[in-house]
C-alpha positions as CSV (number, residue, x, y, z in Angstrom):
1,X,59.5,57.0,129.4
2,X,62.7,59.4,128.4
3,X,62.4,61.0,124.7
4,X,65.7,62.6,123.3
5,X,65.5,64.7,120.8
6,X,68.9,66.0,118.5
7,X,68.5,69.0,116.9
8,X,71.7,68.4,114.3
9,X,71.5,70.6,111.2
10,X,71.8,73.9,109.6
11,X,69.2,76.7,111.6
12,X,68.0,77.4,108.2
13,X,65.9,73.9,108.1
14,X,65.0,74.4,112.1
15,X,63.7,77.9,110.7
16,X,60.0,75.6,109.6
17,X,60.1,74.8,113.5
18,X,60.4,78.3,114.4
19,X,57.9,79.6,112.4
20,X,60.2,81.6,110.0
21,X,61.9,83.6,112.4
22,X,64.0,86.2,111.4
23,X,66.9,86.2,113.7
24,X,68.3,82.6,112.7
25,X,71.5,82.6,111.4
26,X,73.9,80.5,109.3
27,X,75.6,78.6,111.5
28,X,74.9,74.7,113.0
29,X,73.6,74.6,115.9
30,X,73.2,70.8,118.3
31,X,70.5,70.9,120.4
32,X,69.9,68.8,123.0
33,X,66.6,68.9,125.2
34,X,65.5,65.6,127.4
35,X,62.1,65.8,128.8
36,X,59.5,63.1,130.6
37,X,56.5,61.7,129.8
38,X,53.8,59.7,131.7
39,X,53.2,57.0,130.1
40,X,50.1,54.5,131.5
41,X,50.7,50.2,131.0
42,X,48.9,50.3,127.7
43,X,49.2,53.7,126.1
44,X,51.3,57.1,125.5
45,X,49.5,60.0,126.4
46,X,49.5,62.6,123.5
47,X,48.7,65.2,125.3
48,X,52.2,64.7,127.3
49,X,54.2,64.5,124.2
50,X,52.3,67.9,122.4
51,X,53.2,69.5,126.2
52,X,57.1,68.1,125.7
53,X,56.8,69.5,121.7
54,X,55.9,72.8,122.6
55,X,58.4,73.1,125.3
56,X,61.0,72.5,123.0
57,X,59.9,74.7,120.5
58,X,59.8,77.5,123.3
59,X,63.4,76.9,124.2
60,X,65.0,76.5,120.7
61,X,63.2,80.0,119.6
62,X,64.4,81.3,122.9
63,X,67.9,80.3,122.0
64,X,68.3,81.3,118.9
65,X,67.2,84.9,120.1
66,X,69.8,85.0,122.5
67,X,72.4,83.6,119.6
68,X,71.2,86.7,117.5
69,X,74.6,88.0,116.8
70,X,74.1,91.5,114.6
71,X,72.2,94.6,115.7
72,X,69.7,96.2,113.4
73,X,70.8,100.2,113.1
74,X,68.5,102.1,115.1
75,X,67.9,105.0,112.6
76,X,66.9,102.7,109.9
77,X,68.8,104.5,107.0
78,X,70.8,103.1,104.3
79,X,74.5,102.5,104.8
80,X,77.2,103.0,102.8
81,X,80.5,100.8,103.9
82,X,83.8,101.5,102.3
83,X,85.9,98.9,101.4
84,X,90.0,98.9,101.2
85,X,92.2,95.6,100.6
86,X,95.9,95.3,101.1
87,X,97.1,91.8,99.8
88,X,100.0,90.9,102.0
89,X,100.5,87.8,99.8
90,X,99.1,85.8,97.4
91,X,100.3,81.9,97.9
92,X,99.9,78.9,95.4
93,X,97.7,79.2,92.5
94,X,96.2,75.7,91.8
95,X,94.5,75.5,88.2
96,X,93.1,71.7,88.7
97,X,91.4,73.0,91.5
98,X,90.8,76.7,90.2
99,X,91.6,77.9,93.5
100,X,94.2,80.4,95.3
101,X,95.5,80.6,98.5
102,X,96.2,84.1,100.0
103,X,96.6,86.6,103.0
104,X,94.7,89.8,103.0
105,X,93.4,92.6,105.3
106,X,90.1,94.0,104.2
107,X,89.3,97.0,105.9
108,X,85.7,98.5,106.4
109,X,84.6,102.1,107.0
110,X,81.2,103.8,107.6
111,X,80.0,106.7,109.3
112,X,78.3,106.0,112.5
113,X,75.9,108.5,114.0
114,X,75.1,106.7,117.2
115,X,78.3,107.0,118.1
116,X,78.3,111.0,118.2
117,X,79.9,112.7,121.6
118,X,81.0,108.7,123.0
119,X,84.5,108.1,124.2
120,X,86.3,104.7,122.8
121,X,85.9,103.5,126.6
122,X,82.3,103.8,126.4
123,X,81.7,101.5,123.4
124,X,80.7,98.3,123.7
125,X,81.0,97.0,120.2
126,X,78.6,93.9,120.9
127,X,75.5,96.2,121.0
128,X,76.6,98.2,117.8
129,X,75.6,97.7,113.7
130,X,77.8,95.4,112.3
131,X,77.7,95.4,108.3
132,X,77.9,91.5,108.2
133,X,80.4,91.2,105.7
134,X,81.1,87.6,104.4
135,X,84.0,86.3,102.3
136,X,81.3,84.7,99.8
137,X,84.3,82.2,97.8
138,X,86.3,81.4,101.1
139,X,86.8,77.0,100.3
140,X,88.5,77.2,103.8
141,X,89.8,80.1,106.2
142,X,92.9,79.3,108.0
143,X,92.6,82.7,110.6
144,X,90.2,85.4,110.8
145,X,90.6,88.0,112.7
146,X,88.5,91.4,113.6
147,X,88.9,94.7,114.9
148,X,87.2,97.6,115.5
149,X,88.4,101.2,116.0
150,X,86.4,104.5,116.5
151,X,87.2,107.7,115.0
152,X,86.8,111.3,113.9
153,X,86.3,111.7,110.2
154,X,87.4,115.1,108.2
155,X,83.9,116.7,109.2
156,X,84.4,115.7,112.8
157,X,81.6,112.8,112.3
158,X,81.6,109.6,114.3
159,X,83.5,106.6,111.8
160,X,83.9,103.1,112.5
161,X,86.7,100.8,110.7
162,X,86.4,97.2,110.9
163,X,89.8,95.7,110.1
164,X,89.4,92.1,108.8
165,X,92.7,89.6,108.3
166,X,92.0,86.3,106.5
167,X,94.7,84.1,105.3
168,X,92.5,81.2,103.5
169,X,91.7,79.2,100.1
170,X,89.5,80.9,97.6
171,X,87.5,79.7,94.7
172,X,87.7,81.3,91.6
173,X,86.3,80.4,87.9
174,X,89.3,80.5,85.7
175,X,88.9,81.2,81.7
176,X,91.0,78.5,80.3
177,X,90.6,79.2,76.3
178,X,94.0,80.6,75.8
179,X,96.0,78.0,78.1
180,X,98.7,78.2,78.3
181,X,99.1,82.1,76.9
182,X,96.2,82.7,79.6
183,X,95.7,85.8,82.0
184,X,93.5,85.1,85.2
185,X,91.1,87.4,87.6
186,X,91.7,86.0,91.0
187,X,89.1,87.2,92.6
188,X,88.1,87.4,97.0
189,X,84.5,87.9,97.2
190,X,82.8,89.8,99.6
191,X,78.9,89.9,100.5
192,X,76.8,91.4,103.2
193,X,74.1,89.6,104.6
194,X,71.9,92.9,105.1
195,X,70.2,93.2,101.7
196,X,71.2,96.1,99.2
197,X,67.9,98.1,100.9
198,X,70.0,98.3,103.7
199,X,73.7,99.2,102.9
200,X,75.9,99.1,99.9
201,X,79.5,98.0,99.5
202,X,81.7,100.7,97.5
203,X,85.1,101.4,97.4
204,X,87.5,103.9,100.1
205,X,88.6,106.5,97.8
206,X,90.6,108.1,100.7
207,X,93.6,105.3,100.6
208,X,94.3,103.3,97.3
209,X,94.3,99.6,97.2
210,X,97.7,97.6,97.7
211,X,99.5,94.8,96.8
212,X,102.6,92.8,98.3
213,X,104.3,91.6,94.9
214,X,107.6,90.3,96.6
215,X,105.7,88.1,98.7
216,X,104.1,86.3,95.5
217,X,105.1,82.1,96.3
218,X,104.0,81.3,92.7
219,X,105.6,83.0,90.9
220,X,107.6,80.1,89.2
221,X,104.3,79.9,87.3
222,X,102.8,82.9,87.2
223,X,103.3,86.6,86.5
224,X,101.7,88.8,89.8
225,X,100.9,92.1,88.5
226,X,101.1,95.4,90.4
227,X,97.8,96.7,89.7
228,X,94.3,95.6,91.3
229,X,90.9,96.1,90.2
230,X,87.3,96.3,92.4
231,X,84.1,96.0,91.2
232,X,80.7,96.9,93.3
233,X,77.5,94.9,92.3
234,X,74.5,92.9,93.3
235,X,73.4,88.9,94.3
236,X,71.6,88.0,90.7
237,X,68.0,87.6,91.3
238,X,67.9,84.1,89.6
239,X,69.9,82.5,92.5
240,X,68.7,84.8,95.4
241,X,65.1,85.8,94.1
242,X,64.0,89.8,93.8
243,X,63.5,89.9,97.3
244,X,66.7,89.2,98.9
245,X,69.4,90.9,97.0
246,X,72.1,91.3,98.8
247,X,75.6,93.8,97.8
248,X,78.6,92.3,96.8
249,X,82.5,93.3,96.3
250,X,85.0,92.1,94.2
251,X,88.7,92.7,94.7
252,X,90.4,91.6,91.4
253,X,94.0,90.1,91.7
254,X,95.6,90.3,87.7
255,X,97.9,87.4,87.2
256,X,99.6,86.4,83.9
257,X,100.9,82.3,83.3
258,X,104.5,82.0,82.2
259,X,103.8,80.2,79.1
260,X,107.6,78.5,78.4
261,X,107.2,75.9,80.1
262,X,104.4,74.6,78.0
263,X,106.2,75.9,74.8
264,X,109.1,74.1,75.0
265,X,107.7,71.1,76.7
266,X,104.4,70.5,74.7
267,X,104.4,72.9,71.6
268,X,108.1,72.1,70.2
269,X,108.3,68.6,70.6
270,X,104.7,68.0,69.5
271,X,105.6,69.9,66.3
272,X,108.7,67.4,66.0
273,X,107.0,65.0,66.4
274,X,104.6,65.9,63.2
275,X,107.7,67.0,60.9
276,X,108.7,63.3,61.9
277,X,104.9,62.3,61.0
278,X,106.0,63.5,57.6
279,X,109.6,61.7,57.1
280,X,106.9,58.7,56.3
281,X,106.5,60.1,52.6
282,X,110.3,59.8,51.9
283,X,109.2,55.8,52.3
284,X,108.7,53.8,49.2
285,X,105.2,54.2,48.2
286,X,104.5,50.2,48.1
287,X,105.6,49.6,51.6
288,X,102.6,50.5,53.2
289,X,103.4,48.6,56.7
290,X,106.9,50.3,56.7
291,X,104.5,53.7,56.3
292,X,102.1,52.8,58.4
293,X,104.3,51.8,61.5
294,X,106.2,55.0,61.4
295,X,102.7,57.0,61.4
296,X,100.8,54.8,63.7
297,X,103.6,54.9,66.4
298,X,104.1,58.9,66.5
299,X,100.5,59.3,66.3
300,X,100.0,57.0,69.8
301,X,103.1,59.2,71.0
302,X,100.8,62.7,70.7
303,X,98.1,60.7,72.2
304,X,100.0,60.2,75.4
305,X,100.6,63.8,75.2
306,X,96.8,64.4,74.9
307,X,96.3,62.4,77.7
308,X,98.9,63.8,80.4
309,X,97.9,67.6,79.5
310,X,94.3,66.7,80.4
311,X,95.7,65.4,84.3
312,X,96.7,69.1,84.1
313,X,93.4,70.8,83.6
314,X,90.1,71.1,85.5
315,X,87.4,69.6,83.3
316,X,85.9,71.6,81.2
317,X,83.2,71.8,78.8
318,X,85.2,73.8,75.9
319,X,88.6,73.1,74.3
320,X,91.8,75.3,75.3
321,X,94.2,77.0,73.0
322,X,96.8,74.1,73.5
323,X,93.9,71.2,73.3
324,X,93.2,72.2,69.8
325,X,96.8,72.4,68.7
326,X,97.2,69.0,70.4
327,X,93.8,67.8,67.9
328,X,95.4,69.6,64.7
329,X,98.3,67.1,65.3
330,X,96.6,64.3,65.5
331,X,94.2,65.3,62.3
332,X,96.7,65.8,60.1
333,X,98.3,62.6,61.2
334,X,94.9,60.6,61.1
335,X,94.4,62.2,57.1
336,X,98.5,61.2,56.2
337,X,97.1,57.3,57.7
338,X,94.6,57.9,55.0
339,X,96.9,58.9,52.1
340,X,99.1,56.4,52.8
341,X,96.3,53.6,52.8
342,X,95.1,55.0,49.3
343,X,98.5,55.3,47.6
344,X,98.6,51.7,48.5
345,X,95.8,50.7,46.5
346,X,97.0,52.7,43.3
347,X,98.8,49.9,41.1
348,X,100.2,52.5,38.5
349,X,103.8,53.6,40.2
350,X,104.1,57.1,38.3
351,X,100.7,57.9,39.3
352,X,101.3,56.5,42.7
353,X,105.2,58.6,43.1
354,X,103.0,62.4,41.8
355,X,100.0,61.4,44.4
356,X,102.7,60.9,47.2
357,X,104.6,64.2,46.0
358,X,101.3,66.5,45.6
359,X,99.7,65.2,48.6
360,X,102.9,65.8,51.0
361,X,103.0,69.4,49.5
362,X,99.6,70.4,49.6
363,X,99.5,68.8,53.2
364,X,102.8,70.3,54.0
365,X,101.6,74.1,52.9
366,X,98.2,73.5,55.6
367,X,100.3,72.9,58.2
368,X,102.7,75.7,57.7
369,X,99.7,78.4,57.0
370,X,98.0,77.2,60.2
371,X,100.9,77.4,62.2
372,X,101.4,80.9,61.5
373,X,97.9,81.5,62.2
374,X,98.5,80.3,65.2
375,X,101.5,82.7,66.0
376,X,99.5,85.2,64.8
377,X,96.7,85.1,67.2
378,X,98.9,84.2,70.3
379,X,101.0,88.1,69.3
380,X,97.4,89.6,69.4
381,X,96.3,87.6,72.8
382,X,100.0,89.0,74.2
383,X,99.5,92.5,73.3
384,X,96.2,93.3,74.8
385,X,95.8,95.1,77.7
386,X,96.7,93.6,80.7
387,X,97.8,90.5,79.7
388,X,101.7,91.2,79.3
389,X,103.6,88.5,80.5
390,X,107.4,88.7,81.5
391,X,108.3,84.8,80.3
């Protein structure tokens, strides 16, 4: 009788097989191993199939050791790896999605030791320390590629630099409350998989960080500023536990949203469409289904406009600076629904022509403080630091 048995998922599940080794890594792995057993007319031998079991397990640990693909350094010591990014060119930025695309070259330095009196010709950079680095919020990575070159540093030490070009789609977690007046932190992630006992990630303070600004395709939309930030941390214990924390690296792309479009398009003709809200007064104060038709139909007009700004947007859990305005609209044209219906039921005419003038006003004065509340705050959010925009 012929057994096949399909090894098909990540090594990390195959790692209970192995017995926790060590020197699994993240990629899938297929597995096929075919092996025969004796079999008598009435019964399977189970001694045959433990023999098959165990011969299996013997070859998949042997092949995973052989798959190993990073060298531990030899001298055990902590290393420090320098990081410098040059952003060749940042693509389309896709706020449904909260993702970026862009082209970058990340290069890596660290002093090497073991490489002390070698010749380039005698390296063989499959047997050296590899820092491991990852590009933690890469959604998909349309070329990778990786060099290595040996040098002499200033103090005539042994230094390696890994040179690393991506071009791919990142994730990134985009704070929406000031939409459309908004500044983002595109961010590429980058993570080791040696934990932070091992090496850190830090910034190269011999070259500065660059970015191609001219290159910018989205710019349409956004604002690409000059100037890019890192930032050197740690894996958070609650998702990796205390014992596996692992460095990380954030290169920080600044971009600013060109908010006209949104102004003229959404803001202006929604606050039309509310001074129109308010031509419904100037109506005779008995003809509520005159009043009510004028109201009722521009109040289903800023609906629609509710509804095609959310296809827009990712969905969130909290409202944005524009959703709110949006809602203010439709309050105060839900509360002059309700104004007209109780003017209707007043039978006295004078009382009923002061309670359509006083409530107008009074309604009229709310909607002219908020809105320069509302410019008010949207100055202060385009002043601070950083968040200049050239619209």
């Amino acid at each position: 009788m012929v057994f096949c048995c399909v090894f098909e998922q990540p090594c990390q599940q195959a790692n209970l097989v192995l017995t926790n080794s060590d020197n699994i890594s993240n990629h899938h792995v297929r597995l096929k191993f075919t092996f025969i057993c004796e079999m008598s007319s009435a019964s399977l031998d189970g001694n045959e199939v433990t023999k098959g079991m165990r011969k299996i397990q013997s070859m998949l640990r042997k092949f995973v050791e052989e798959e190993t693909e990073f060298t531990p350094r030899k001298d055990g010591k902590k290393v420090a790896v320098h990081i410098r990014c040059f952003i060749v060119q940042v693509g389309q930025i896709d706020t449904l999605k909260e993702e970026f695309t862009c082209d970058a070259v990340v290069e890596a330095f660290w002093e090497e030791p073991q490489l002390n009196g070698a010749t380039a010709e005698d390296i063989h950079w499959d047997d050296q320390w590899d820092p491991r680095i990852v590009f933690f919020n890469a959604v998909s990575v349309d070329r990778l590629e990786k060099q290595r070159v040996f040098f002499k540093g200033s103090s005539g030490q042994p230094w390696v630099r890994l040179t690393m070009h991506i071009k791919g789609t990142f994730k990134v977690a985009m704070q929406l409350f000031n939409f459309p007046f908004d500044h983002q932190e595109l961010k590429i992630e980058l993570m080791s998989d040696w934990s932070d006992k091992h090496m850190i990630l830090c910034p190269y303070l011999d070259e500065k960080d660059a970015i191609s600004t001219s290159t910018f395709t989205g710019g349409d939309e956004w604002y690409l500023h000059a100037h890019m930030m890192t930032c050197q941390g740690k894996t958070e214990t609650e998702i990796t536990g205390p014992d596996t924390i692992f460095p990380t690296y954030d290169v920080i792309i600044n971009v600013t949203r060109r908010w006209t479009y949104y102004f003229w398009n959404i803001f202006v003709i929604m606050f039309l469409i509310l001074l129109l809200t308010f031509s419904s007064f100037a109506l005779d104060t008995g003809a509520l289904e005159s009043r009510l038709d004028v109201t009722l139909t521009l109040l289903l007009t800023s609906v629609a406009f509710k509804l095609v700004l959310a296809q827009r947007l990712p969905t969130i859990s909290y409202l944005t600076l524009l959703d709110i305005y949006i809602l203010a609209v439709l309050t105060v044209q839900g509360l002059i629904v309700i104004l007209h219906t109780t003017m209707s039921v007043i039978t006295n005419k004078n009382v009923a022509s002061l309670f359509n003038i006083v409530s107008s006003v009074v309604l009229g004065v709310m909607v002219v403080l908020c809105h320069v509340a509302l410019v008010i705050y949207i100055a202060t959010v385009k002043r601070h630091p950083g968040e200049q925009s050239t619209a």
